[in-house]
TIGUZA-232445 format. One record per residue (C-alpha): x, y, z; residue in three letters. Coordinates in pm, whole numbers, padded with zeros to 5 digits, always signed. Example, Ala and Ser with C-alpha at 12.3 -4.5 7.8 and 13.67 -1.06 7.14 Angstrom:
BEGIN
+01230-00450+00780Ala;+01367-00106+00714Ser;
END
This chain:
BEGIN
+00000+00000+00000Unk;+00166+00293-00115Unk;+00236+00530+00219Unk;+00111+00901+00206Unk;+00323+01188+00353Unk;+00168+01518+00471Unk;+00448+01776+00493Unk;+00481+01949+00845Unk;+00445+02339+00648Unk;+00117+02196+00497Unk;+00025+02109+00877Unk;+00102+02402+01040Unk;-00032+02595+00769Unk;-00440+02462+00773Unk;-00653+02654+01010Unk;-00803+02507+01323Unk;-01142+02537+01421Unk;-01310+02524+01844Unk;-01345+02158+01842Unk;-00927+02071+01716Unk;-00990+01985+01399Unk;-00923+02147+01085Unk;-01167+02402+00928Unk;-01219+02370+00516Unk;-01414+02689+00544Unk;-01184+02950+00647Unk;-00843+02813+00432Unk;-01067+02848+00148Unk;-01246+03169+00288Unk;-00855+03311+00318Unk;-00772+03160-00038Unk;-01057+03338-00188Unk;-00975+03673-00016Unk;-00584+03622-00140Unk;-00714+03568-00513Unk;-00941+03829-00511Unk;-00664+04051-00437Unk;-00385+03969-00693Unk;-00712+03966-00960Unk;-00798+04298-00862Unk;-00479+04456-00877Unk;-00449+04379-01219Unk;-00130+04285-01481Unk;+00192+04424-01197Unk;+00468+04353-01521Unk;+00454+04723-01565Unk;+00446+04802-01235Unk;+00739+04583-01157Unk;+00949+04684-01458Unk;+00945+05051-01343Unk;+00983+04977-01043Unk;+01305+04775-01156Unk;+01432+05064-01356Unk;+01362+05331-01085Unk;+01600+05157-00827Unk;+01865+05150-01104Unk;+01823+05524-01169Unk;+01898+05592-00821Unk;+02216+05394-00813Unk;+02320+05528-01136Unk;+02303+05851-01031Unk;+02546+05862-00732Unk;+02788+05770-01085Unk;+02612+06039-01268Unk;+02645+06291-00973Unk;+03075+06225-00916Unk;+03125+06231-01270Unk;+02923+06540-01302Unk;+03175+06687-01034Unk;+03493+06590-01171Unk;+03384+06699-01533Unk;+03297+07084-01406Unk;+03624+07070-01249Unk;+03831+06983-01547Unk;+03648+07229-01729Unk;+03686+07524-01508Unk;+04042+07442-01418Unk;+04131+07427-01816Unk;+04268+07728-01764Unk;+04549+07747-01515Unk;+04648+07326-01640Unk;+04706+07486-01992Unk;+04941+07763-01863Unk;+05116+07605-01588Unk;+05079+07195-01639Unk;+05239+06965-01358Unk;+05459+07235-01245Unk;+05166+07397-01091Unk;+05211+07132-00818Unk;+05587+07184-00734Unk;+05742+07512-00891Unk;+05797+07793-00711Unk;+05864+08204-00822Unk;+06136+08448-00720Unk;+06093+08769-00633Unk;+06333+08977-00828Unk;+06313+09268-00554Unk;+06296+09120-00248Unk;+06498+08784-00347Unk;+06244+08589-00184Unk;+06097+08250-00282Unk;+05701+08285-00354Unk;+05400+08038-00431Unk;+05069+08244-00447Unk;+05110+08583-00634Unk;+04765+08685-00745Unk;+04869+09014-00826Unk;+05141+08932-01053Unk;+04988+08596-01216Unk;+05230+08360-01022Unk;+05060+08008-00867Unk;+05174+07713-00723Unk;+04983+07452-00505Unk;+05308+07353-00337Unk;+05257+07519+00036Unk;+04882+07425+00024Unk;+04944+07055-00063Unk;+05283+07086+00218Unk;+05024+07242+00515Unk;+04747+06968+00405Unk;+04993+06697+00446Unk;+05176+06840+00748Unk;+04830+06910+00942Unk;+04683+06610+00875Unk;+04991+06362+00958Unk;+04986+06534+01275Unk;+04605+06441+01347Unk;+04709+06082+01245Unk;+04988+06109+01471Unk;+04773+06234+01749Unk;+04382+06061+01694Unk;+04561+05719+01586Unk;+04661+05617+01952Unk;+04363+05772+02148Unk;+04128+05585+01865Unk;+04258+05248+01879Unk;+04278+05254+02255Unk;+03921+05350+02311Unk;+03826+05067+02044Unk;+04025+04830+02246Unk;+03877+04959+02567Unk;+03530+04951+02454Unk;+03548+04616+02300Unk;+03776+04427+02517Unk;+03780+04594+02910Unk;+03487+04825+02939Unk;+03196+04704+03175Unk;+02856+04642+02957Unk;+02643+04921+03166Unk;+02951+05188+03055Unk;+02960+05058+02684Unk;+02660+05171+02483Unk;+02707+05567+02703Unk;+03085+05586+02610Unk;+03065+05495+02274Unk;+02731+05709+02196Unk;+02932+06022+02358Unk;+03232+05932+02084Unk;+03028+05934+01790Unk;+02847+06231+01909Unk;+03174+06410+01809Unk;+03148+06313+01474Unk;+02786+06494+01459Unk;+02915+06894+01613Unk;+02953+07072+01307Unk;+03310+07214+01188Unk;+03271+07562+01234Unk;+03207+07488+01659Unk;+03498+07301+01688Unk;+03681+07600+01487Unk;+03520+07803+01730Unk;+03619+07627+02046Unk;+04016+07618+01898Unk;+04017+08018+01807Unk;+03896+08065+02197Unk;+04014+07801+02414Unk;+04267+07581+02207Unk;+04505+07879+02042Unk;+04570+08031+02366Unk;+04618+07697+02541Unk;+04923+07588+02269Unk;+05063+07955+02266Unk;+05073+08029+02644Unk;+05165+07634+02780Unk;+05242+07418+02518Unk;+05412+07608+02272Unk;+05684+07779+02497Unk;+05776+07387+02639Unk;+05802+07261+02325Unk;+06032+07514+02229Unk;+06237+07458+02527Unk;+06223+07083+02523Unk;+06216+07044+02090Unk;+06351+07339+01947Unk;+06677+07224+01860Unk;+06534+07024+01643Unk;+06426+07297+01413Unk;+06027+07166+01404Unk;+05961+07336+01697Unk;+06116+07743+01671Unk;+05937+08033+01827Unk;+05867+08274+01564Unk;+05437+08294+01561Unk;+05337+08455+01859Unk;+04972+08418+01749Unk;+04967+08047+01843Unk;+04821+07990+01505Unk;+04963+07725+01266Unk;+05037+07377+01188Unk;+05025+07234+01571Unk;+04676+07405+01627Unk;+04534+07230+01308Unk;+04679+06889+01319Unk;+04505+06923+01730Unk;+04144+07006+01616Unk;+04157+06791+01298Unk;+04286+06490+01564Unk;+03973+06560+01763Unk;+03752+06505+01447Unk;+03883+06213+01310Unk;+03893+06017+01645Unk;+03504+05919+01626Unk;+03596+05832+01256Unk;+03877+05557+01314Unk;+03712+05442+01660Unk;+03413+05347+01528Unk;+03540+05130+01239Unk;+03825+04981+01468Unk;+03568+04885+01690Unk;+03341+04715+01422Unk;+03676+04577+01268Unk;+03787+04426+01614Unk;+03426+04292+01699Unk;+03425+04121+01374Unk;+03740+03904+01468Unk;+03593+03547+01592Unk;+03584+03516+01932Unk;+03760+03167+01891Unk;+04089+03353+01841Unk;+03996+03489+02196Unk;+03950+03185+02334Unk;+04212+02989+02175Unk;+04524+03242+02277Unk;+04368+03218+02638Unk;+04349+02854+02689Unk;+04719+02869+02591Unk;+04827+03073+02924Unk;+04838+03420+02765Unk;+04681+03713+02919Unk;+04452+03990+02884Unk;+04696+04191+02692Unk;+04844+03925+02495Unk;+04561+03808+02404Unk;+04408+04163+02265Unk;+04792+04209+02098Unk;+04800+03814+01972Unk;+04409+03710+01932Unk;+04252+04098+01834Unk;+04472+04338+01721Unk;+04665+04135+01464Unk;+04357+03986+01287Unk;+04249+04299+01245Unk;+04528+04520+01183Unk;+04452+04553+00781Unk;+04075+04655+00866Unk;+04271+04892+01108Unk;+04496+05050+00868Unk;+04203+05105+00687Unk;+03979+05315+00934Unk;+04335+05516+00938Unk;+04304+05583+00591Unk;+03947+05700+00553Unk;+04024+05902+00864Unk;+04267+06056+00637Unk;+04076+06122+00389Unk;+03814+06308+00631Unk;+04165+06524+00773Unk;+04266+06627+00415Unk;+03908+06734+00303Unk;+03842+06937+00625Unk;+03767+07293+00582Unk;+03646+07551+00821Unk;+03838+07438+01134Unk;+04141+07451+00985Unk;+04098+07764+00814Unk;+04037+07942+01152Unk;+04341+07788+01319Unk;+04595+07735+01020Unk;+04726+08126+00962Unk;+04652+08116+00598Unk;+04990+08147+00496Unk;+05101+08068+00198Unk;+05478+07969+00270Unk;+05624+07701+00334Unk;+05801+07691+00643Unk;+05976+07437+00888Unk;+05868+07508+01245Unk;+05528+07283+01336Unk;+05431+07605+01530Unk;+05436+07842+01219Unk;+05136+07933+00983Unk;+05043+07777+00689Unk;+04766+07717+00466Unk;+04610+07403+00320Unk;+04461+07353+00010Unk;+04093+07330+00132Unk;+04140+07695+00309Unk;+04288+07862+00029Unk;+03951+07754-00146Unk;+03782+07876+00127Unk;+03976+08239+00191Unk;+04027+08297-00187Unk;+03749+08160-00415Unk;+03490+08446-00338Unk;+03753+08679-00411Unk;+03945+08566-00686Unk;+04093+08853-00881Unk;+04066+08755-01246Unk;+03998+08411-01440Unk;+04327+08235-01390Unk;+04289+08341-01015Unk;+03980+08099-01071Unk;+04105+07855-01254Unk;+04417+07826-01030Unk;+04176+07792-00733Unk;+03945+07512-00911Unk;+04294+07353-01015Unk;+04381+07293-00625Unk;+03989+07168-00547Unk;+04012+06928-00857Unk;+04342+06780-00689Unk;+04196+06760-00352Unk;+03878+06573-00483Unk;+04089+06316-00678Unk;+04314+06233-00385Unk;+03994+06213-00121Unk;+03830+06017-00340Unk;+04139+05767-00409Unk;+04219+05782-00011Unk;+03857+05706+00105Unk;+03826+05418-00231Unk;+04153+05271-00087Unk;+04024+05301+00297Unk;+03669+05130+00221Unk;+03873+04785+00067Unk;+04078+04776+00371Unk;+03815+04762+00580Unk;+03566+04518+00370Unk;+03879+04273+00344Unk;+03814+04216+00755Unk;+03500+04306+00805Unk;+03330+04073+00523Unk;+03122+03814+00564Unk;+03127+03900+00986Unk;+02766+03911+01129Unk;+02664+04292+01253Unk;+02681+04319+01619Unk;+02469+04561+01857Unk;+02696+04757+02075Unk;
END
């Protein structure tokens, strides 16, 4: 006799009526209902197919948007590329009067990017110098050694940082930050570092390098934090356990187990915090000193290639003023967007295929 299977879905499926067993009625009632909806609604093709195409519209046009960008850009910085080429990126003009070595002459037609791409670098090493350590030992203690009660409140106060706007934290430096480095920090530096020649006292405004690379360390450190800590959670905690049962501890097993799983997912965050540092505007206009020199001392002004946008672009003097000044913003937007490409594949090499976690 052959034997009849009823599969458990089908079971759980039928509707039961008072009395246990199953009701005919109301799975057909509900299959009538069901029916009478999709033959209402009428032929969905069309519906579906734009639907379909809509989504890819919206995708495309992050593309569209980028290459929209980059295409003004060229165009508007035809201009100073055609008159200067590369050398707009490295020469430098002398002054036949005073002897002296300048970069930025609107007056006289003379540009050169070379102390705005110097100060962007400078500043923003030093905020990679400074956020790095503070960022990857707040990941460590959030994900590692922090108590569960103190978790979700610390790291909701970090990112918070990432949400003040700019122009407050360019605030807070010009009040409270500029006179702190030029009255206390400056002076010891100088005394401790300045025969090294990074550290000589000739800015007694306690703008410059120093004051950026400070304020653009205090943005970035939400930044590389919070993808260190979603880089170090996504490390299994089998490589935890298994450095533990060996005898090593606490430390050796965050330096052993944690930390070297995930230092390419770590580099990364590094990177795109990078890319946020070199991009930065209004902060580090207010502190910099908008100078366009290129000098030695880490206390001394400078100018980086977002503020000279900033200070100048309103103002240019003539059309190869502007063009010079789109030139520097075309450079900046290829290098932030090669920076942050390069960042986002670091991290996705560690990070892929790892289940999200609620912190």
């Amino acid at each position: 006799m052959p034997e009849i299977r009823i599969s458990q879905s089908a079971r759980q499926s039928e509707p039961i009526s008072a009395t246990g067993q199953p009701n005919g009625k109301l799975v057909a009632a509900e299959a009538s209902a069901i029916r009478r909806f999709l033959v209402g609604r009428g032929n969905s093709a069309l519906a579906d197919r734009g639907f379909h195409w809509l989504m890819v519209l919206c995708a495309l046009s992050i593309f569209a948007i980028v290459v929209l960008i980059a295409t003004e850009l060229i165009v508007r910085s035809h201009l100073a590329w055609s008159q200067f080429g590369f050398g707009f990126f490295f020469k430098s003009f002398v002054d036949p009067q005073s002897k002296q070595t300048q970069y930025w002459d609107p007056n006289h037609g003379h540009f050169s990017a070379l102390p705005f791409v110097f100060g962007t670098l400078v500043s923003s090493v030093l905020a990679l110098l400074i956020a790095v350590p503070l960022a990857i030992g707040l990941a460590v203690y959030l994900t590692e050694m922090c108590p569960r009660w103190l978790r979700a409140p610390l790291a909701f106060v970090t990112e918070l940082l990432a949400a003040i706007p700019s122009v407050i934290y360019g605030l807070w430096a010009v009040f409270k930050l500029v006179p702190l480095l030029r009255d206390h920090v400056n002076p010891w530096l100088v005394s401790l570092l300045g025969w090294t020649g990074l550290f000589s006292d000739d800015n007694p405004t306690g703008l410059g390098f120093l004051a950026a690379g400070v304020i653009l360390a205090i943005m970035i450190l939400p930044i590389i934090s919070s993808l260190t800590r979603e880089v170090m959670n996504a490390v299994p905690g089998s490589q935890r356990e298994a450095v533990l049962a060996l005898g090593a501890t606490r430390w050796e097993m965050i330096r052993m187990g944690v930390l070297r799983n995930a230092r390419i997912g770590i580099v990364g965050a590094v990177i795109l915090g990078l890319g946020r540092a070199l991009g930065e505007t209004m902060a580090v206009t207010m502190v910099i000193g908008n100078t366009p020199q290129i000098q030695h001392s880490l206390l001394a002004s400078g100018a980086s290639m977002a503020s000279v946008i900033a200070n100048e672009y309103a103002e240019a003097s003539g059309d190869l003023h502007l063009s010079a000044l789109t030139e520097v913003g075309l450079a900046l937007f290829l290098v932030t967007i090669i920076v942050n490409a390069l960042a986002r594949v670091l991290v996705w090499a560690v990070t892929r295929g790892a289940p999200a976690q609620v912190h």
